[in-house]
C-alpha positions in Angstrom: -34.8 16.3 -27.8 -31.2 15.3 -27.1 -29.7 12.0 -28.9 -30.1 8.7 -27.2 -28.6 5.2 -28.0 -30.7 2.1 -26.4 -28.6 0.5 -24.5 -28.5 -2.2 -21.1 -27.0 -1.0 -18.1 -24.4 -2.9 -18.2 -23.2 -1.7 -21.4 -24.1 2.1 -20.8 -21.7 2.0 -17.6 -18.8 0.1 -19.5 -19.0 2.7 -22.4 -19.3 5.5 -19.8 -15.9 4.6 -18.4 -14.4 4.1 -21.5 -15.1 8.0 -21.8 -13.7 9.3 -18.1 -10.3 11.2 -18.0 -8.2 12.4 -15.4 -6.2 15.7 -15.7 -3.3 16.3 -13.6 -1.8 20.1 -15.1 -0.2 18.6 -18.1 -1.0 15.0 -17.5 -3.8 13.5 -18.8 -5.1 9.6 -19.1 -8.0 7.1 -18.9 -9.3 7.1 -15.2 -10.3 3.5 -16.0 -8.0 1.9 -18.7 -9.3 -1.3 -18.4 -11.9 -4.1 -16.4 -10.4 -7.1 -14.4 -13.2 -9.4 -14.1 -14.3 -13.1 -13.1 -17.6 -14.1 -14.4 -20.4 -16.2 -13.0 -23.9 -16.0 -13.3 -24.0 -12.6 -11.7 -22.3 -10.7 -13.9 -21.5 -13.3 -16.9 -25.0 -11.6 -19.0 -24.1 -8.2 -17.6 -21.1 -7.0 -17.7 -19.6 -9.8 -19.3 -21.4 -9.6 -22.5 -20.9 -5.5 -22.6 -17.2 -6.0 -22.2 -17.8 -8.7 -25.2 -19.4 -6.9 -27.6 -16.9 -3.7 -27.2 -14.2 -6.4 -27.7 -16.0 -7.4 -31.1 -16.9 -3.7 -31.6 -14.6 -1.3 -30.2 -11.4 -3.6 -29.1 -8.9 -0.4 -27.8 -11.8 0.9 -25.6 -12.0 -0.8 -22.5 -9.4 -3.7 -22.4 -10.7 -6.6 -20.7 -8.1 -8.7 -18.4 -8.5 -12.0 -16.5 -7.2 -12.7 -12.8 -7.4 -15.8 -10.6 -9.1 -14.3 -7.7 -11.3 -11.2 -7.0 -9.2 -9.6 -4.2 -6.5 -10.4 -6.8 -8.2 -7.9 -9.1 -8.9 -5.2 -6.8 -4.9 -5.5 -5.2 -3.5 -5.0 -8.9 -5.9 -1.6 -9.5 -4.3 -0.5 -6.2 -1.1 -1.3 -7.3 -1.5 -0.1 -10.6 -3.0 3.5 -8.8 0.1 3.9 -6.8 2.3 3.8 -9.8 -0.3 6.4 -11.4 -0.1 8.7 -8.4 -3.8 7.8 -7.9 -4.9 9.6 -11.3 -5.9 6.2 -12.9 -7.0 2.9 -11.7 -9.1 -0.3 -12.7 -12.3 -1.2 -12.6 -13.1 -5.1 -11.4 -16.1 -7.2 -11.4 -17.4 -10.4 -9.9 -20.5 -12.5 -10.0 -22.9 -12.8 -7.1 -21.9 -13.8 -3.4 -18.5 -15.3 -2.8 -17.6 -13.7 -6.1 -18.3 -10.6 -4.7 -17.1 -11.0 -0.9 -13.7 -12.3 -1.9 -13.4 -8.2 -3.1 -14.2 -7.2 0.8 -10.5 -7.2 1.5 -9.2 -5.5 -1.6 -11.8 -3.0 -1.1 -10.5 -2.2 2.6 -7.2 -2.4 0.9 -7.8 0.2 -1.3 -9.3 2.6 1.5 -7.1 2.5 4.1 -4.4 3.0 1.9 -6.3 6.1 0.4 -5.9 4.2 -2.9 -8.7 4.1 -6.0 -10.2 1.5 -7.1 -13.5 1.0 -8.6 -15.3 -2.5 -7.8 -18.7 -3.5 -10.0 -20.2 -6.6 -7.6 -23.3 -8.4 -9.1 -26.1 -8.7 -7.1 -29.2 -10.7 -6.0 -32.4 -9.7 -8.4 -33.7 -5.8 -7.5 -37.4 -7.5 -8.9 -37.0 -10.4 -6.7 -38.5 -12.7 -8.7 -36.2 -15.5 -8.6 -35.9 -15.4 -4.6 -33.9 -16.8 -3.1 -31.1 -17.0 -6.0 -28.2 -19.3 -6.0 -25.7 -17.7 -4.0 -28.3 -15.3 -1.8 -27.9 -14.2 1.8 -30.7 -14.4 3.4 -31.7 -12.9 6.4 -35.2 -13.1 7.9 -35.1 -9.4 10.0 -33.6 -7.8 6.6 -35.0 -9.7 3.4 -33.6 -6.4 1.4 -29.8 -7.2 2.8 -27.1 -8.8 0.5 -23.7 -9.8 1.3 -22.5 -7.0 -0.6 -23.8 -4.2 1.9 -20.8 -5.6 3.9 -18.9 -3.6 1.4 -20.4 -0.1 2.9 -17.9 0.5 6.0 -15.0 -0.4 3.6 -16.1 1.8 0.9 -15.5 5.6 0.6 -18.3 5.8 -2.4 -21.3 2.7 -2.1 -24.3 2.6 -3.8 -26.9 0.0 -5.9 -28.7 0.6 -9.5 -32.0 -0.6 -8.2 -33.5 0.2 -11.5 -32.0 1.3 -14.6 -32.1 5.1 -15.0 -30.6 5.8 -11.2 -26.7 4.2 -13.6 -26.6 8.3 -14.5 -26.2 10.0 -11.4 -24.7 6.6 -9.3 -21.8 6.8 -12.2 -20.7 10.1 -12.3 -20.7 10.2 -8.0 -18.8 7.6 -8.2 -16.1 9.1 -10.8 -15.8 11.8 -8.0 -15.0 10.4 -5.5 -12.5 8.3 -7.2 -10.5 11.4 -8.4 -10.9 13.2 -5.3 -7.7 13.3 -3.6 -9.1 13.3 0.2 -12.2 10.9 -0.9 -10.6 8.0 -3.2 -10.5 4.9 -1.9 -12.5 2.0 -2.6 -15.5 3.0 -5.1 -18.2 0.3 -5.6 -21.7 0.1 -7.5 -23.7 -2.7 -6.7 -25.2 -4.3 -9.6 -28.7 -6.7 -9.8 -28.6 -8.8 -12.3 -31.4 -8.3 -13.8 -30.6 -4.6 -13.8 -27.6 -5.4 -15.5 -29.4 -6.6 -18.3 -32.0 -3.9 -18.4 -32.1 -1.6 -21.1 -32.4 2.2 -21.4 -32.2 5.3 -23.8 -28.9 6.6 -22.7 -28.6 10.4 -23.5 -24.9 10.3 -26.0 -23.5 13.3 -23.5 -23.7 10.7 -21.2 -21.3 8.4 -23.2 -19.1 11.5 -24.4 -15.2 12.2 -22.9 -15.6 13.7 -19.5 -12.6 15.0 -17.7 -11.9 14.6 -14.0 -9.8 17.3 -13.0 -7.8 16.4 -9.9 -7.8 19.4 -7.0 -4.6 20.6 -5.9 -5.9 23.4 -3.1 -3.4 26.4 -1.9 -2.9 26.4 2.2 -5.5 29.6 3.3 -2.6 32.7 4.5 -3.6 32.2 8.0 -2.7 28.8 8.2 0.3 29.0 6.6 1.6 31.8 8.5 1.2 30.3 11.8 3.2 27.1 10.7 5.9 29.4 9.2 5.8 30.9 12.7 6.1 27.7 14.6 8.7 26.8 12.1 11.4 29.7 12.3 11.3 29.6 16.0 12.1 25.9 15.5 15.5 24.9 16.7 15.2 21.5 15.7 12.5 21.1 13.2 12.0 17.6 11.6 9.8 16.5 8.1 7.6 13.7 8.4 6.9 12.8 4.9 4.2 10.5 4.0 2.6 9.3 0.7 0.6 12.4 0.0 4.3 14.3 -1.0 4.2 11.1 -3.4 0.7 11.2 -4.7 1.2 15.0 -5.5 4.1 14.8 -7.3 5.8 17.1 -4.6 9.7 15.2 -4.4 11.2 18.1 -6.4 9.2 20.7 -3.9 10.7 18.7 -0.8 14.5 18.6 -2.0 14.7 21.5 -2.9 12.4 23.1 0.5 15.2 20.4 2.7 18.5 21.8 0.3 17.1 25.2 1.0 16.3 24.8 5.2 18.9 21.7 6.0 15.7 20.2 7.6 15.7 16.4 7.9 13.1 14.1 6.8 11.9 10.8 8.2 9.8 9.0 5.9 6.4 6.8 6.3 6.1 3.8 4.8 3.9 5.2 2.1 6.6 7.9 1.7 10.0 5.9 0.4 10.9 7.6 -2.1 10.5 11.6 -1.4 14.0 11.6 -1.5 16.9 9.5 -2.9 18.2 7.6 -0.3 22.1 9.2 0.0 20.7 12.5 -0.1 21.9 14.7 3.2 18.8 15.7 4.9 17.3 11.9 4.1 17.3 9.8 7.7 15.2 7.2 6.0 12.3 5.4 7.9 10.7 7.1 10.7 8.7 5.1 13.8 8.0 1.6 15.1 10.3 0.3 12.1 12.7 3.5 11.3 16.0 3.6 11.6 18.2 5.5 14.8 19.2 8.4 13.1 15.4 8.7 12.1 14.4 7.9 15.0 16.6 9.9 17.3 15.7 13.3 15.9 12.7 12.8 15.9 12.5 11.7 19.3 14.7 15.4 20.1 12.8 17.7 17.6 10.4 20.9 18.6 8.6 21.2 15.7 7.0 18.2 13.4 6.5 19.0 10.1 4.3 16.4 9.1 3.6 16.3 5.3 0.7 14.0 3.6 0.8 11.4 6.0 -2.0 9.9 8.2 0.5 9.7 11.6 0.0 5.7 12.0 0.9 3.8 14.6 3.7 3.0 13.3 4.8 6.0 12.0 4.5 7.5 15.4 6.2 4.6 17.3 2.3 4.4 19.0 3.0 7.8 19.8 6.2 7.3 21.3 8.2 8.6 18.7 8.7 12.1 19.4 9.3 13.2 23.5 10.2 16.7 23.6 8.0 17.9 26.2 7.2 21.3 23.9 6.6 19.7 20.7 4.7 21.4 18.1 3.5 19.5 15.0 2.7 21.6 11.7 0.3 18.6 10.6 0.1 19.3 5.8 -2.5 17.3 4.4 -4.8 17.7 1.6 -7.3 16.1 4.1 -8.8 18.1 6.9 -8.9 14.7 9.1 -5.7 14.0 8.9 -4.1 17.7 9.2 -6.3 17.6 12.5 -5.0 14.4 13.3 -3.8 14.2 17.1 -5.2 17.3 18.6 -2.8 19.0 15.9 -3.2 23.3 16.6 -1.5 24.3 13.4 -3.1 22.1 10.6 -2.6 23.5 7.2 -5.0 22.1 4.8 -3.7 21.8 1.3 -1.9 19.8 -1.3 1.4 19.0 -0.6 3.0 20.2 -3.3 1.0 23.7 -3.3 2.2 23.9 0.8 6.1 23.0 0.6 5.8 25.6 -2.4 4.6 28.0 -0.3 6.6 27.0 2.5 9.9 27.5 0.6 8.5 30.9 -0.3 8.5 31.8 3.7 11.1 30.3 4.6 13.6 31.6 2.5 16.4 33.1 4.8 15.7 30.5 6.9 18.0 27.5 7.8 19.0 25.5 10.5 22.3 25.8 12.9 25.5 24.2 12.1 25.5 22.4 15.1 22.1 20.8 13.9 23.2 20.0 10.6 26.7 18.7 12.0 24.4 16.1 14.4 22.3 15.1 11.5 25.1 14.2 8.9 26.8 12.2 12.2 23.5 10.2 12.4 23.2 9.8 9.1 26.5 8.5 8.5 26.6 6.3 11.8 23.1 4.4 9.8 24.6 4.2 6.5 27.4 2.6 8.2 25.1 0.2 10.2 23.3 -1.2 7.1 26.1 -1.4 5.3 27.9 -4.0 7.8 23.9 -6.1 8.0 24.7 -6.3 3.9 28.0 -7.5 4.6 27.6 -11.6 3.4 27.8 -14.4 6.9 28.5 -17.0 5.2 25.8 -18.6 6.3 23.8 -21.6 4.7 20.6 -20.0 5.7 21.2 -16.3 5.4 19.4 -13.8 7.2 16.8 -11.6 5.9 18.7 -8.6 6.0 21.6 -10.2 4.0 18.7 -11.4 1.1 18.1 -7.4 1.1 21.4 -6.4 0.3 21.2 -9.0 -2.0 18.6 -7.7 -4.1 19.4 -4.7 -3.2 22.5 -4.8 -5.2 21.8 -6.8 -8.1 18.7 -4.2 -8.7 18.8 -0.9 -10.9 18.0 2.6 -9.8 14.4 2.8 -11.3 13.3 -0.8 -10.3 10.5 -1.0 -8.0 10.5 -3.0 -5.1 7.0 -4.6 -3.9 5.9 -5.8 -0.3 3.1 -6.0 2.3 3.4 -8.0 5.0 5.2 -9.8 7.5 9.3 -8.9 8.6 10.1 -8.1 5.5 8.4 -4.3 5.6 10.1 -3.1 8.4 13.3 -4.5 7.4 12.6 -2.6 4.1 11.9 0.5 6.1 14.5 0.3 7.6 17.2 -0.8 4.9 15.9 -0.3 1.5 17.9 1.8 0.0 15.4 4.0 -2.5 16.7 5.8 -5.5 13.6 6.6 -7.7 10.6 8.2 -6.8 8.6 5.1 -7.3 10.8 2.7 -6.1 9.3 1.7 -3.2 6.1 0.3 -3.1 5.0 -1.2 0.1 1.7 -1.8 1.1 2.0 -1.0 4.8 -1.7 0.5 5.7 -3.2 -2.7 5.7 -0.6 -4.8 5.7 -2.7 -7.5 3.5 -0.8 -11.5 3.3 -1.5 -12.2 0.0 -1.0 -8.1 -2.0 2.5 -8.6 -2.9 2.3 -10.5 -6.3 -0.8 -9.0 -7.4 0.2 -5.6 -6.2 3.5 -6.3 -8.6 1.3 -7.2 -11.4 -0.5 -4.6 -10.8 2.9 -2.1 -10.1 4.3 -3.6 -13.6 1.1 -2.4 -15.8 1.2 1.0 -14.5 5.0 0.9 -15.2 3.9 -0.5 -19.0 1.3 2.3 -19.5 3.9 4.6 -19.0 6.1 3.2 -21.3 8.6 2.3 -18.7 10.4 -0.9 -18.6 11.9 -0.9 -14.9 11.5 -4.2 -13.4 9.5 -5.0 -10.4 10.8 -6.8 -7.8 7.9 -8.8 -5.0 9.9 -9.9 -2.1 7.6 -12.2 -0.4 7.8 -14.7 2.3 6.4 -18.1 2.5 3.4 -17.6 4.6 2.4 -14.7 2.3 2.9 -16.6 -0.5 1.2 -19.3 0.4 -2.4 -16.9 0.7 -2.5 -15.7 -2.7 0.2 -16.7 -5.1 -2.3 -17.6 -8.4 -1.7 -14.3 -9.7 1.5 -15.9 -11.0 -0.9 -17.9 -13.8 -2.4 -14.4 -14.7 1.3 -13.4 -15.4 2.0 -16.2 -17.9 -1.0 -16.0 -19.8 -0.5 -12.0 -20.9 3.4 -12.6 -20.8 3.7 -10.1 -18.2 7.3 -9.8 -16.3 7.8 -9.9 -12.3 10.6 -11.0 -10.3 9.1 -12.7 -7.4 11.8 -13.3 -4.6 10.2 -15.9 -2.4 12.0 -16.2 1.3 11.2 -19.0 3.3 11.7 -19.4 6.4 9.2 -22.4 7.5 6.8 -19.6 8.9 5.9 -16.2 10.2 9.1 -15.0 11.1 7.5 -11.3 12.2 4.6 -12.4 14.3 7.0 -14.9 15.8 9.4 -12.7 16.8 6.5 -10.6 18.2 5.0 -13.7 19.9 8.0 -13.7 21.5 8.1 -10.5 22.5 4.8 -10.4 24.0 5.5 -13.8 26.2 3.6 -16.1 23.9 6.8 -18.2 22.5 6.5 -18.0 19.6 2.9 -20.4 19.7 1.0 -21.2 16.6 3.6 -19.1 13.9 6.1 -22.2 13.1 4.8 -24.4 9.8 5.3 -27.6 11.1 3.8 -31.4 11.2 1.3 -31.4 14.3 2.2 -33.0 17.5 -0.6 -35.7 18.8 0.6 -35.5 22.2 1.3 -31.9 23.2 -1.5 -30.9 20.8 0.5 -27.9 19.1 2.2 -27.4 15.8 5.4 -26.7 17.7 7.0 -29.9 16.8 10.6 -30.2 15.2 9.1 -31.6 12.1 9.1 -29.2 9.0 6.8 -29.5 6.6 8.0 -30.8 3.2 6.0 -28.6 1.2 8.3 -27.5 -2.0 7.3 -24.1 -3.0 9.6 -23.8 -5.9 7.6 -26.7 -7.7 4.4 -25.0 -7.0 5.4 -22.1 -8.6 7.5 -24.2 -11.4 4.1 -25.6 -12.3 2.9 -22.4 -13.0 4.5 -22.1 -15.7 7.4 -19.4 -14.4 10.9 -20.3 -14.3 12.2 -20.5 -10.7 15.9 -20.7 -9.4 16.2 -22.0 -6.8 19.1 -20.8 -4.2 20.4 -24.5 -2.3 21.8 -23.4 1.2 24.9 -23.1 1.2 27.8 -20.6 2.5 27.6 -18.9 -0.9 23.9 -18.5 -1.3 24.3 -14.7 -1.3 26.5 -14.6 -4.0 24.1 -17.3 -5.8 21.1 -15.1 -5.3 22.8 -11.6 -6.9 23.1 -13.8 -9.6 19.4 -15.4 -10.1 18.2 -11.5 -9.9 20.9 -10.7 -12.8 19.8 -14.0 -14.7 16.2 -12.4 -13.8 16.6 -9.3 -14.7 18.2 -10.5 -18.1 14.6 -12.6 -18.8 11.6 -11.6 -20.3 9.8 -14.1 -18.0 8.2 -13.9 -14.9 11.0 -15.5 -12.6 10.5 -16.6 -8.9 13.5 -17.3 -7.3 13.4 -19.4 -3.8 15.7 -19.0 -1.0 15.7 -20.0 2.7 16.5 -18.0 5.7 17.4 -17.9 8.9 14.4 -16.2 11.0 16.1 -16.3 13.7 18.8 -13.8 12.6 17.3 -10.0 13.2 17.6 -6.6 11.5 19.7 -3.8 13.2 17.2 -2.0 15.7 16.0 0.9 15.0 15.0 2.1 18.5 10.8 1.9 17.5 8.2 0.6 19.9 4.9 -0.9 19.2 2.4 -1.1 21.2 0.7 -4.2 21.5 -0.8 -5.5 25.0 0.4 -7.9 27.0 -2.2 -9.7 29.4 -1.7 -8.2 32.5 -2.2 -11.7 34.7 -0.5 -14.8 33.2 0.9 -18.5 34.4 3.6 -18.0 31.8 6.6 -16.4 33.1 7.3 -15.2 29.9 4.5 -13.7 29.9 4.6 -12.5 32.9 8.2 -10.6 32.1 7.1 -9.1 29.0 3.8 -7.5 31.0 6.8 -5.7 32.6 8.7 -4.9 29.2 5.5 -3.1 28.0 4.5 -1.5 31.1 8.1 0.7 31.1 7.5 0.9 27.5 4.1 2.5 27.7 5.5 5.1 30.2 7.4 7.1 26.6 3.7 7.4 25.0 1.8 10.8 24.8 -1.5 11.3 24.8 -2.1 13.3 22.3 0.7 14.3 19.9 -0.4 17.9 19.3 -0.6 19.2 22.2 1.0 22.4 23.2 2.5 23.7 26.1 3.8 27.3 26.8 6.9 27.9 24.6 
């Protein structure tokens, strides 16, 4: 008979993940390194006390850390995962009900952004003996239902220890799919409890090291030689590099495929970082929020290379991004539904790194014309030159937001990371961010959640820690993403942890107000401002005199504050120097000017207009998106006679 230890539930699955390893070739850490939790009654006898008495027992084993809110938890595993390269990731836990549902957005966070993270909601009683409990959704046509089978469309794994010996095989599913480079994504176990409390004889193999080995699958022959085929009777071929080339490790692979071919590469938003941002064959930012040299080649090119990315809207410019009329897109992902993605005939199904290696190997006397490589260096050059002239300081009281970039921009150091979400500031970003490390761009652009950036930075600054790297993270953020979820900032002062948050106001939502524009619907309901008793709006003149740099002052950060004034650029290089220099979290506080754009970079977006309207704005932007929609395809892949 094989050993057992008696154990609860709760404390069999927190040993268990103690145990679990990932293994990357030569790489190898904790899946799990550590439990972000907020207890209540759900969990507080549960988990709480097993990640007590390994504390008292075994402190180095599982690491317990506190947050301020539960999607706060499950934002800082994702960023933590994305500095990992999705090998490692946390694990977070919340009591019963509201505990749990405040996790429902991290955890469609997490999968849409193909990101781990593994979430360990309490439940209602599996006996239900005490029914209904505090807390308990009930529901007379489904008494079984609880509020946290609303985590099963935003889960890629979901399941529920009904009764104690079902933890073995629930736990190591799970653990797959969380290392599983075309399943990760949000990972969660469902927890009674009274389950939770439950005790069982756990077999010791169970609670033994257990390595996870992460796949990294060739492309099949066939595959690969039709893409090489489509590619060397390319003309004007064009990389669209997404996060996968990231995730896989595969930026050496793609310079030195690109060095080798003179192909160009547009980047994703999940993609910043393949390549340094002056190197030749780099156009930066591809789609809705690329920039024109991006942009325009794409637009030209006969064969799409696309490379680990999921083709969103945005990186297709809602499928507007690329008109040649014979297009053919090569479609690289480890994921079968994303190689297949848009009707795509030559998918090649493999890990990115294992493709461009094999890609190089095929395409080794191949390169493109001079002529091609003489057009992209011109666009390149004309872009570098654009951005450089939006750095260039107004003078301004109330800078732009393009200025505040090259602000940053300037006063940060090649391996600092730079943290965002939602709002203008990603596709300026796209756009303008100049990346120079691999990792150095960290935008969380698949969900576009208000509310990730200073988690996702706490959570970008202990992966950066783990590794023994002390590159400072940067959260730009603007007010009205602040203002959702800035409590993370007392989690950084309790466990001394270092961020530099720069907070830009601008009285508002400067990108959905520009968009509101846009769209005919001036700019209605996006201003933060006193509301108006007799036109019933908030579009009064009247700004609110809410002082954001005391509420973050009373954290217990030290803030700088940037006063308006004709030198506030210069002022702000500064406070990120003075930042930089600190071993504090630091938020510093600057206005803009929302009104002062980005440079375009020729993208479209599609998003309807109402086709009747009393508004003759409205009316006139029904005919701004009706010419627009003419550019879209639809369907990317197809193929015509060549």
């Amino acid at each position: 008979m094989s050993a057992t230890k008696r154990m609860t539930v709760s404390q069999a699955l927190i040993e268990f993940l103690a145990h679990q390893w990932t293994v990357d070739a030569e790489i190898r850490e904790r899946t799990i390194p550590g439990v972000f939790g907020i207890f209540g009654h759900g969990n507080v006898a549960g988990i709480g006390q097993a990640l007590k008495q390994l504390n008292v027992d075994q402190p180095e084993l599982m690491p317990y850390y506190q947050a301020r809110n539960e999607q706060a938890m499950v934002h800082q595993s994702v960023g933590f995962a994305r500095m990992h390269r999705r090998r490692a990731t946390f694990a977070s836990t919340a009591s019963v009900g509201p505990g749990a549902t405040n996790m429902l957005t991290g955890a469609a966070l997490a999968t849409t952004n193909r990101l781990p993270a593994l979430l360990l909601p309490s439940d209602t009683f599996a006996t239900r003996v005490a029914d209904p409990v505090l807390q308990q959704l009930e529901q007379p046509w489904d008494t079984g239902l609880t509020v946290n089978d609303a985590f099963r469309p935003l889960s890629r794994f979901f399941d529920r220890v009904q009764r104690p010996e079902q933890l073995y095989s629930i736990a190591l599913a799970a653990m797959r799919v969380l290392t599983d480079p075309v399943e990760t994504g949000a990972v969660t176990i469902a927890l009674p409890e009274d389950v939770q409390a439950e005790a069982l004889d756990v077999p010791v193999e169970f609670l033994q090291d257990r390595e996870w080995h992460i796949r990294r699958p060739v492309p099949e022959r066939a595959a690969l030689a039709r893409a090489v085929a489509a590619i060397r009777k390319a003309k004007k071929p064009f990389i669209v590099a997404g996060g996968g080339v990231l995730y896989s490790s595969a930026e050496n692979e793609l310079r030195e495929l690109v060095e080798a071919t003179g192909i160009p590469v547009g980047t994703s938003q999940a993609g910043g970082g393949v390549l340094v941002w002056d190197h030749p064959q780099n156009l930066g930012g591809v789609g809705a929020t690329g920039t024109i040299a991006a942009n325009r080649l794409a637009a030209e090119a006969d064969v799409i290379i696309g490379i680990g990315t999921r083709y969103s809207d945005f990186t297709t410019a809602s499928r507007t991004a690329f008109q040649n009329p014979d297009v053919v897109f090569v479609n690289i992902n480890v994921a079968s539904f994303d190689a297949y993605k848009h009707g795509s005939r030559l998918p090649v199904i493999a890990d990115a790194r294992e493709a461009i290696a094999a890609l190089s190997a095929e395409l080794e006397h191949f390169g493109i014309t001079a002529e091609y490589a003489e057009r992209i260096a011109r666009e390149k050059a004309a872009w570098d030159g654009t951005v450089d002239a939006a750095f260039a300081p107004s003078g301004l009281e109330r800078p732009g937001q393009t200025e505040i970039i090259g602000a940053v921009q300037s006063a940060s150091d090649p391996q600092d990371v730079v943290v965002q979400a939602a709002g203008s500031l990603p596709g300026d970003l796209h756009k303008l961010w100049r990346v120079r490390d691999p990792l150095g761009y960290h935008v969380e652009y698949a969900f576009s959640c208000m509310g990730y950036e200073i988690a996702g930075g706490m959570g970008a600054k202990r992966g950066a820690l783990a590794d023994g790297s002390d590159r400072d993270i940067i959260v730009m953020v603007g007010d009205g993403s602040y203002l959702m979820l800035n409590s993370e900032l007392v989690t950084a002062v309790a466990e001394g942890i270092k961020i530099i948050v720069v907070l830009i106001q601008n009285h508002g939502f400067a990108s959905i107000g520009h968009l509101s524009e846009t769209v005919g619907s001036e700019r209605f309901g996006t201003r933060y401002r006193a509301y108006d008793e007799t036109a019933r709006n908030f579009q009064s003149d009247r700004v609110l005199p809410v002082d954001l740099a005391m509420n973050a002052r009373s954290y217990g950060v030290d803030v700088i504050e940037i006063a308006p004034s004709p030198s506030a650029i210069a002022d702000l290089k500064a406070a990120v120097a003075t930042a930089k220099a600190s071993d504090r979290t630091t938020v510093i506080h600057v206005e803009s000017d929302p009104l002062l754009y980005s440079p375009s970079g020729d993208g479209w977006w599609d998003v309807p207009v109402p086709e009747v309207s009393t508004l003759t704005s409205t009316q006139e932007a029904r005919e701004r998106y009706e010419r627009a929609r003419t550019a879209q395809r639809p369907l990317l892949g197809q193929e015509q006679d060549r």
